[in-house]
Structures are given as structure tokens and as C-alpha cells.
N, CA, C and O of each residue as an XYZ file, in Angstrom:
368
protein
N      -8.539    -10.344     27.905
C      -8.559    -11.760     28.162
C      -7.550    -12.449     27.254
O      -7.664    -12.220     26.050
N      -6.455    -13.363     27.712
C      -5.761    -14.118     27.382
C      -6.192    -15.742     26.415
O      -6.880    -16.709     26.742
N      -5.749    -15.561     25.694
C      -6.387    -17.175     24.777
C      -5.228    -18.146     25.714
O      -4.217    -17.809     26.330
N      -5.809    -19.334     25.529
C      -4.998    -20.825     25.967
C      -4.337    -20.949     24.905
O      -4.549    -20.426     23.812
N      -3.175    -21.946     25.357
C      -2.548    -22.419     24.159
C      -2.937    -23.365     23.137
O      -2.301    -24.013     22.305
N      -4.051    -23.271     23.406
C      -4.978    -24.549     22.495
C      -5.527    -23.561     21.761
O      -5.223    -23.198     20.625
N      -6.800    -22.935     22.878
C      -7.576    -22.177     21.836
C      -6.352    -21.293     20.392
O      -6.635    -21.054     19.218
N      -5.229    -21.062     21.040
C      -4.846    -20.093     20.337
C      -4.272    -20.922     18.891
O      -4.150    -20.470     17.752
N      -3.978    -22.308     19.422
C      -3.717    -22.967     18.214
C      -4.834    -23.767     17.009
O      -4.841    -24.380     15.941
N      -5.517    -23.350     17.851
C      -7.175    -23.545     16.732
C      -7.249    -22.756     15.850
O      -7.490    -22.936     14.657
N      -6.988    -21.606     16.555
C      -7.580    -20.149     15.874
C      -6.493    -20.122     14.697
O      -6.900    -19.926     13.552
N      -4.987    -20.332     14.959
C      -3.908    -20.245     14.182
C      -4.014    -21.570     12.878
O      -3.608    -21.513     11.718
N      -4.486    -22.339     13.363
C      -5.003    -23.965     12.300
C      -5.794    -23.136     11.483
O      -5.391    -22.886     10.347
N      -7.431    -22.421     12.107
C      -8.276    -22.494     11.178
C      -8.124    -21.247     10.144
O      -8.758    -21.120      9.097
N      -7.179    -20.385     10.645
C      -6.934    -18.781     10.000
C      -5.996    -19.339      8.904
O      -6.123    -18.938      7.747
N      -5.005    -20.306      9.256
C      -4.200    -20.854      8.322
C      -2.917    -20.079      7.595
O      -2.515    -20.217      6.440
N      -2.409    -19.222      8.650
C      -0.977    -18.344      8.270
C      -1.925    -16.970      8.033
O      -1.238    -16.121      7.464
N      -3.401    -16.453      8.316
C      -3.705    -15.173      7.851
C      -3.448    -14.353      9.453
O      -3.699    -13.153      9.566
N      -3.029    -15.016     10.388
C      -2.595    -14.441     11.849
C      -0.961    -13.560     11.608
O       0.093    -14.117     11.914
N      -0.994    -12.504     11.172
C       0.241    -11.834     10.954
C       0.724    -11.599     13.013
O       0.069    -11.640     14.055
N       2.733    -11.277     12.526
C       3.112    -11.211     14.214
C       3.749     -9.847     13.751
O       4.244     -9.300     12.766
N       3.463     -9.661     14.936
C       4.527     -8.135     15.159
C       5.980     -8.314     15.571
O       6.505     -8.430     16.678
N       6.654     -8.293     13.861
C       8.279     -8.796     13.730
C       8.689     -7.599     13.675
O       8.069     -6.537     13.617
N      10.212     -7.930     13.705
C      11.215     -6.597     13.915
C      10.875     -5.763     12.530
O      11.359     -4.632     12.501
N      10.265     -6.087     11.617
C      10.124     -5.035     10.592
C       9.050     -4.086     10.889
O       9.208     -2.882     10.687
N       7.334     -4.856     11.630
C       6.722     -4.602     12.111
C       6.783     -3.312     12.908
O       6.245     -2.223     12.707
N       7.750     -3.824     14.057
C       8.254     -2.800     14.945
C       9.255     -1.474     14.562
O       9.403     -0.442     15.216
N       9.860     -1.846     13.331
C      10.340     -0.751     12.872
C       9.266      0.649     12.121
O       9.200      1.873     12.243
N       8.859      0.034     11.668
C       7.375      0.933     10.780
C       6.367      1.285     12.255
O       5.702      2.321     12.229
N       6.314      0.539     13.288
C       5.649      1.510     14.610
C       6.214      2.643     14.755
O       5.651      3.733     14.647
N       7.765      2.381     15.098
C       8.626      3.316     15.262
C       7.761      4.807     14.224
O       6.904      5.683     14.340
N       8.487      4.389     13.511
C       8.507      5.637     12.117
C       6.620      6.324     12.421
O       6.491      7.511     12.719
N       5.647      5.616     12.319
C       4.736      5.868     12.635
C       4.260      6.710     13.546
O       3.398      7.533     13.237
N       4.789      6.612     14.868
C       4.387      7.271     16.063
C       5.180      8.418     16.385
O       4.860      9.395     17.061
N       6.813      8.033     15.510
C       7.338      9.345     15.524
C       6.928     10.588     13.987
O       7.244     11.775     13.906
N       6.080      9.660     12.871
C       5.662     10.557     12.398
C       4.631     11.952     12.833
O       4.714     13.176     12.733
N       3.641     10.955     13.365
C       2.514     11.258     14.104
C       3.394     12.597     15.032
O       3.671     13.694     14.546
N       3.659     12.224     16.206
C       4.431     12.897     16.856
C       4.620     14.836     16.180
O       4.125     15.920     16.490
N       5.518     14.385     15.259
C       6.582     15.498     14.622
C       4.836     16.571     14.445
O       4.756     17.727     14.861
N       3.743     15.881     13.813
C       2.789     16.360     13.020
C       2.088     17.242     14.588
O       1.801     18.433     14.710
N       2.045     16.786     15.004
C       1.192     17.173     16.539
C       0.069     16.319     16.497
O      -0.750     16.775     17.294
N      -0.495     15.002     15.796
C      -1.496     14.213     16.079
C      -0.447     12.810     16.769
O       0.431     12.158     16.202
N      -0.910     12.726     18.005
C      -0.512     11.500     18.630
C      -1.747     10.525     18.367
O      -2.970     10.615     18.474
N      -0.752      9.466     17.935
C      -1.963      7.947     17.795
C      -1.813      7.109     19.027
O      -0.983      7.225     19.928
N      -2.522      6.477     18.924
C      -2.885      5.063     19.997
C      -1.988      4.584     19.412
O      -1.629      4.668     18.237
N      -1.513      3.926     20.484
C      -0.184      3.137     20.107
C      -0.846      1.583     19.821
O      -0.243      0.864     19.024
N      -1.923      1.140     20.388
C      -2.194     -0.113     19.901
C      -3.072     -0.455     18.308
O      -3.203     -1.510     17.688
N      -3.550      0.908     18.031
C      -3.959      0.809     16.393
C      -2.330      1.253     15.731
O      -2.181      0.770     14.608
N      -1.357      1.907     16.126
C      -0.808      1.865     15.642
C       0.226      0.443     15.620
O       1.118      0.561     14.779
N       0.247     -0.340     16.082
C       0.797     -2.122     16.490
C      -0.021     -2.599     14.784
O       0.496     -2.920     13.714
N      -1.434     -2.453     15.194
C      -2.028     -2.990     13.826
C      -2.058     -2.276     12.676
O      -2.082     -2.950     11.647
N      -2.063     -1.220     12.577
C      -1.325     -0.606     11.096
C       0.090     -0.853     10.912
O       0.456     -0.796      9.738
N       1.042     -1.131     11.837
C       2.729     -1.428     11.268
C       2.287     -2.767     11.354
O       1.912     -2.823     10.183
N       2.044     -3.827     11.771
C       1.670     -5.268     11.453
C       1.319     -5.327      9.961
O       1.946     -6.022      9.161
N       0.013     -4.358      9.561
C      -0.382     -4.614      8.212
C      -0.020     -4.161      7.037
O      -0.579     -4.413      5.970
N       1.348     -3.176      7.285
C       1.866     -1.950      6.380
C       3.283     -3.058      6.255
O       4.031     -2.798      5.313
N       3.658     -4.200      7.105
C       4.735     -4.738      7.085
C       4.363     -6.106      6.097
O       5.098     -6.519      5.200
N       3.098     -6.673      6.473
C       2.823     -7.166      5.628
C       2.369     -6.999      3.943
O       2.265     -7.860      3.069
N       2.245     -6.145      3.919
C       1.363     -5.567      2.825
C      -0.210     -5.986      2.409
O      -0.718     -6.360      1.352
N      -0.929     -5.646      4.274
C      -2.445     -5.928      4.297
C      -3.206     -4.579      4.510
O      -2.779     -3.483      4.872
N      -4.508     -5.008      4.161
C      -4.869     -3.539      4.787
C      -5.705     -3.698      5.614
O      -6.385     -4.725      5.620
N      -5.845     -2.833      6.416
C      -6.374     -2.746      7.797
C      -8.057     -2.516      7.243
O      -8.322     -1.589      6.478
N      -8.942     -3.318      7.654
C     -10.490     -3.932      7.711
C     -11.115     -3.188      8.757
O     -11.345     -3.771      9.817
N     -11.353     -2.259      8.648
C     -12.245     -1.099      9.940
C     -13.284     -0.347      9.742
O     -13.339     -0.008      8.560
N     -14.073      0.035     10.328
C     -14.890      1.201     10.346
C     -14.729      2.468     10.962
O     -15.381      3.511     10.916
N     -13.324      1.987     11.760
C     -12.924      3.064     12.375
C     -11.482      4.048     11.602
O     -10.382      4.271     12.107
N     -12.135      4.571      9.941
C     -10.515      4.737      9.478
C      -9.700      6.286     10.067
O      -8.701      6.795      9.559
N     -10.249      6.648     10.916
C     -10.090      7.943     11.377
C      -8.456      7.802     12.371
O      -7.587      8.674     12.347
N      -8.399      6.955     12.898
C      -7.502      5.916     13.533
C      -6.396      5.169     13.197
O      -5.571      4.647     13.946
N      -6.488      5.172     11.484
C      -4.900      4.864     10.437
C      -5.223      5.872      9.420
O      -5.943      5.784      8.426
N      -4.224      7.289     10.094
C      -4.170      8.185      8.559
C      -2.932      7.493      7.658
O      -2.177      6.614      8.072
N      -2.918      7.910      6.750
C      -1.288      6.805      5.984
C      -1.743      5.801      5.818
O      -1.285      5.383      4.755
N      -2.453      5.054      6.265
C      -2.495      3.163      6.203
C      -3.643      3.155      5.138
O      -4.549      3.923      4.812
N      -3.197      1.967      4.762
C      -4.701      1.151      3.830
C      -5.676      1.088      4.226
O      -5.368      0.764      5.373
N      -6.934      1.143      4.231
C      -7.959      0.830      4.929
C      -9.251      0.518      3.759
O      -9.497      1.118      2.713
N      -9.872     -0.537      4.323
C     -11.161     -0.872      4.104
C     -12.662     -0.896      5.226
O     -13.055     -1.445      6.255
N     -13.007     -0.120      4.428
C     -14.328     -0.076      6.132
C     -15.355     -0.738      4.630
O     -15.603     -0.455      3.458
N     -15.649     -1.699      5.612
C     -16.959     -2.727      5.093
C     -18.202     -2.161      5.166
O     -19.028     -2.318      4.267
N     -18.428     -1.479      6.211
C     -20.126     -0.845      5.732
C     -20.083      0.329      4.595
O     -21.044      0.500      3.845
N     -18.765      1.214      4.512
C     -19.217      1.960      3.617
C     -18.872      0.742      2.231
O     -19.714      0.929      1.352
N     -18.186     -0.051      1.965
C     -17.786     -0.724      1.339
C     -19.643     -1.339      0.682
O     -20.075     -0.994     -0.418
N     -20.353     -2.159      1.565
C     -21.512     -2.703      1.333
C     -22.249     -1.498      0.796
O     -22.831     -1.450     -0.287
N     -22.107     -0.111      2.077
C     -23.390      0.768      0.855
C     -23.144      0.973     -0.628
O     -23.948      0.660     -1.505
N     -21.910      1.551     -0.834
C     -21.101      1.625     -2.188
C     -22.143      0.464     -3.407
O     -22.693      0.753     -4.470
N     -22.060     -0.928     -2.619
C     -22.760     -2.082     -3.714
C     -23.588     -1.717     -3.561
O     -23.889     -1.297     -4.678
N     -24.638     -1.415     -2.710
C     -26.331     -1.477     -2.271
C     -26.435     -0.290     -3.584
O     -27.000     -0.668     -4.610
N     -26.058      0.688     -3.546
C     -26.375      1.976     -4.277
C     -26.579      1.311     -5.770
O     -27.600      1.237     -6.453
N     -24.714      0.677     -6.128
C     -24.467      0.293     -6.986
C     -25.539     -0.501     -7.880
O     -26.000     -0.053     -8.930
N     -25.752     -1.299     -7.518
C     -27.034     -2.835     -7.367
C     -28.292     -1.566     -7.793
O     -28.583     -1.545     -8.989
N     -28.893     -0.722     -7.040
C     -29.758     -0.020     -7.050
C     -29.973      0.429     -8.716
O     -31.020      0.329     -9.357
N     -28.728      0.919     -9.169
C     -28.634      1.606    -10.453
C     -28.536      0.539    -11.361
O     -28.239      1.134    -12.397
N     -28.571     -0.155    -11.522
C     -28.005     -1.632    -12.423
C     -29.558     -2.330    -12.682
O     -29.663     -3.397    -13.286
């Protein structure tokens, strides 16, 4: 599903510049990516790979639970992230 040009400028107001684009640097680090992948014999999804060169261009890291899906990339998965505290908290 397609956003309006409204909704999409809400979303871009209330995120406030945290909406990264897929720029020519972006697209260069896909490149390198898919032909890394490639060379290795693991082919990626090309659309997690869009959002790992988006966030590897920015210097963000990719927020998932799914990190099986960016080998190489940054990643934060929030539930193991929360158990990590819960445990933590536990011992304290």
C-alpha cells in the first residue's frame, strides 16, 4: 500500500529527518552487498538488503528481530535486547 502525499508528509514532519532515502551512496553499498552475498553462495533479499545499505550509508543500525537477514550489518533486536534487562534487573 502506497502513502498519500500528505500522509507521507506527516509521517516525514513527525519522524523529523529520522526517514533515511536510498541515495546513490545507499545504492552503492546494495551493490557491494548482494554481490558480496552472491560470491559467498548466500543470496539475500534484495529488499532487506535496500534497508541494510540505507542504514550502513547512514551509519544506523538496523532495529529487528529478524537478524538472520543482515549478516555484516548492525543490528539491534529489541526483545532479546529487553530480556538481556529483565535478567539484568533480576540480579540487581
Amino acid at each position: 500500500m502506497l502513502l498519500d502525499a500528505g500522509k507521507y508528509q506527516r509521517i516525514r514532519h513527525f519522524h523529523n529527518s529520522r526517514i533515511r532515502n536510498a541515495d546513490e551512496s545507499a545504492s552503492l553499498i546494495w551493490t557491494r552487498l548482494l554481490a558480496d552475498a552472491k560470491t559467498r553462495g548466500q543470496p539475500r533479499s534484495a529488499l532487506d538488503t535496500i534497508i541494510a545499505a540505507v542504514a550502513e550509508a547512514n551509519q544506523c543500525v538496523v532495529v529487528t528481530d529478524n537478524e538472520r537477514d543482515f549478516p555484516g550489518v548492525e543490528t539491534l533486536n529489541p526483545i532479546r535486547a529487553r530480556t538481556r534487562l529483565a535478567a539484568f534487573d533480576q540480579l540487581t
